[in-house]
N, C-alpha and C positions, 0 to 999 in steps of 0.2 A: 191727422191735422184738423184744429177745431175750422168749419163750417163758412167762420167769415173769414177767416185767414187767408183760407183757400179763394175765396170769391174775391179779396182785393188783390190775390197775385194773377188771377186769369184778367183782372180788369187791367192790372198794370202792365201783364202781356199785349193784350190787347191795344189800348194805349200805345206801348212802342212797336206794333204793328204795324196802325194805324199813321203813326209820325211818319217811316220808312215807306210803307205805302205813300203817300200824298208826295215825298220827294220823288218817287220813281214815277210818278205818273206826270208831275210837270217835270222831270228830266231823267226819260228812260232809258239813256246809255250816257251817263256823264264821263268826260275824258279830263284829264290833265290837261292843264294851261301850256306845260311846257312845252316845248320843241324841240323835237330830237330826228335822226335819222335810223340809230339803227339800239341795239340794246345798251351797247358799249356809251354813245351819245346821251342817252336817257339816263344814264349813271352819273354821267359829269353835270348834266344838268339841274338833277337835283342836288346832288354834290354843291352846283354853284347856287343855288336858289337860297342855302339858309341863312335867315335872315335876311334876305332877301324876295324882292318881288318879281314873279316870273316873268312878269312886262320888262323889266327891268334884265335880268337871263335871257330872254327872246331876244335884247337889243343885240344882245353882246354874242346870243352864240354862232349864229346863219356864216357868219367869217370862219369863225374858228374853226366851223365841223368842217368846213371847207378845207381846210388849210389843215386837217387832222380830226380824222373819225375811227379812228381806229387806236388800241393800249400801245403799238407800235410805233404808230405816227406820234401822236400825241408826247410819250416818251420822248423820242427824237428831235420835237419841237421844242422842249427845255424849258424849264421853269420862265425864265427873262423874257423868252419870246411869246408867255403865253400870259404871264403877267400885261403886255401889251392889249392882247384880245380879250381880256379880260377889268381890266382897271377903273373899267364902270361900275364894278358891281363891288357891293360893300365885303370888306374884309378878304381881297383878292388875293393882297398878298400870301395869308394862310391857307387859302384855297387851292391856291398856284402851286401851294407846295404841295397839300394831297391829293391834286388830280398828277401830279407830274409821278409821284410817289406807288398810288395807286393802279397806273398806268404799267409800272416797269414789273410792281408786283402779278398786275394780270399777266403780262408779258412771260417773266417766270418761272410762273407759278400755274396757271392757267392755260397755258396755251393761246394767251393773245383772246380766250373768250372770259366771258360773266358768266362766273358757277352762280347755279341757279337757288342752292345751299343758302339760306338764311346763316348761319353760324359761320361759312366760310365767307360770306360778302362784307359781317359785322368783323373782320380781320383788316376788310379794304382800311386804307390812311383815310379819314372824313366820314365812313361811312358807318352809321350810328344804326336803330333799329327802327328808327322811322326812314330812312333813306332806304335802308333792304326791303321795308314793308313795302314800299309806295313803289320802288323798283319789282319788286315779285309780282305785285296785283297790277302795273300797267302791262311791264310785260312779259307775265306768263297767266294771268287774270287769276293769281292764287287768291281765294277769299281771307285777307288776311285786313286790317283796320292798322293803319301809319296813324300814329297821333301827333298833330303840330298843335300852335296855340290856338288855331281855328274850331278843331276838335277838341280840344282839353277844355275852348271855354263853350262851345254850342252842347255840347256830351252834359257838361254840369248844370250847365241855364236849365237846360228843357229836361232837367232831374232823370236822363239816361244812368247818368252816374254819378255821386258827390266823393269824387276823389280829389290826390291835393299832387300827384305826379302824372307824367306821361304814361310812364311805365302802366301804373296802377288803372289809369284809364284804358289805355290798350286789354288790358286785362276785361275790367268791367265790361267795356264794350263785345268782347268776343262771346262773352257769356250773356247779355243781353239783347245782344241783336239777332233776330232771327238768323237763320242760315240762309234762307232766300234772298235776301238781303246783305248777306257780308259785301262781295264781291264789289258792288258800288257801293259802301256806306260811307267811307274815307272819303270821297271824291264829294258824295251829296252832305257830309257835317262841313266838309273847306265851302264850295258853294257858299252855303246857307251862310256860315262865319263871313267869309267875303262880301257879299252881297245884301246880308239882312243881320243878322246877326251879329254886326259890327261891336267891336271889342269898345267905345267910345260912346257914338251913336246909334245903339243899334234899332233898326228901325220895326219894330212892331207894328204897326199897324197895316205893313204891308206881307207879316208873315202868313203863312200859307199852314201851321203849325202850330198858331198862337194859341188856338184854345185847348191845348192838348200839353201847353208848355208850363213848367212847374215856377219859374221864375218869379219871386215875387215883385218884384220891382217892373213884369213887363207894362204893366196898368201905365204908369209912370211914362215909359215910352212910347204908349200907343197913340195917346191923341197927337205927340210933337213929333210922329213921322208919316211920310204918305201913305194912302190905303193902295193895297197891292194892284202894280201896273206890269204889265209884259216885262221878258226881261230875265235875268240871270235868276236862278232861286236866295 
């Protein structure tokens, strides 16, 4: 391998190190937004979160896990009744019908638990390969990277990856992020997208990552947003 080649992929290593680094040190054990009480719960609530906003899941779930925390209960709860505890949150109806669905399959099929199985949770009704992702790393903390649109567009901004899928990103990502690093990476790219990294306005000037960020258009955003204040990443 010719001499400089070599010297700009240690710099680019380096480089996403150094990005991963600076998130873990202003937030060194990030969790999920959502709320859940037990594994079974955490499944329905990402389940209910897409396209959706977790604030938004939070309002809706505290009743429901009440009234059914379990593939058992929830199953016996029925599509109608749960469409009720539900009806806040965008595209319920659909939803009503794979957690109702997905429920009867754990029941089943499962033994009333969440197989821990990537391949057998992507079988659940709703349940895609970012919802197994984000369900395996909260809880079982497998170092695996969920890609949403917060990762698909912070992962391309800050030149981690120039991909044009989820899929393809989840990939890039596995292979360019350190391994020290997997475990929270999903959790610090949502952050940063949510809170600076804004799909619209994102604000640059208060990023924590900007001089390391490949983005050319950030120049652009940096004088029109605030310079970094306490606060979410």
């Amino acid at each position: 391998m010719p001499a400089k080649r070599k010297n700009l992929e240690i710099n680019e290593a380096q480089r996403v190190n150094t990005i991963f680094a600076r998130f873990a040190a202003a937030e060194p054990e990030p969790k999920t937004e959502l709320n859940s009480t037990n594994p079974f719960t955490m499944l329905v609530a990402i389940v209910l979160s897409a396209q959706a906003t977790d604030v938004g899941v939070n309002k809706a779930t505290p009743a429901l896990f009440k009234a059914a925390d379990t593939p058992r209960k929830m199953a016996a709860l029925g599509e109608a009744k749960l469409k009720d505890y539900i009806k806040t949150i965008g595209l319920f109806n659909a939803k009503a019908k794979n957690v109702i669905a997905l429920s009867r399959m754990l029941v089943e099929h499962y033994k009333g638990e969440v197989p821990r199985d990537f391949e057998a949770l992507i079988t659940l009704p709703g349940v895609g390969r970012k919802t197994a992702n984000v369900w395996l790393n909260n809880i079982h903390q497998e170092p695996v990277i969920a890609v949403d649109t917060h990762v698909f567009r912070v992962a391309n901004r800050l030149g981690l990856c120039h991909t044009k899928t989820p899929e393809q990103t989840e990939d890039c990502l596995m292979q360019v992020v350190p391994e020290k690093w997997r475990i929270h990476a999903h959790h610090w790219l949502i952050l940063h997208g949510r809170y600076t990294c804004k799909a619209r306005k994102p604000e640059c000037g208060r990023c924590i990552v900007r001089d390391l960020c490949l983005w050319p258009e950030k120049e652009k955003f940096t004088d029109m947003s605030p310079r970094r204040r306490p606060g979410p990443m």
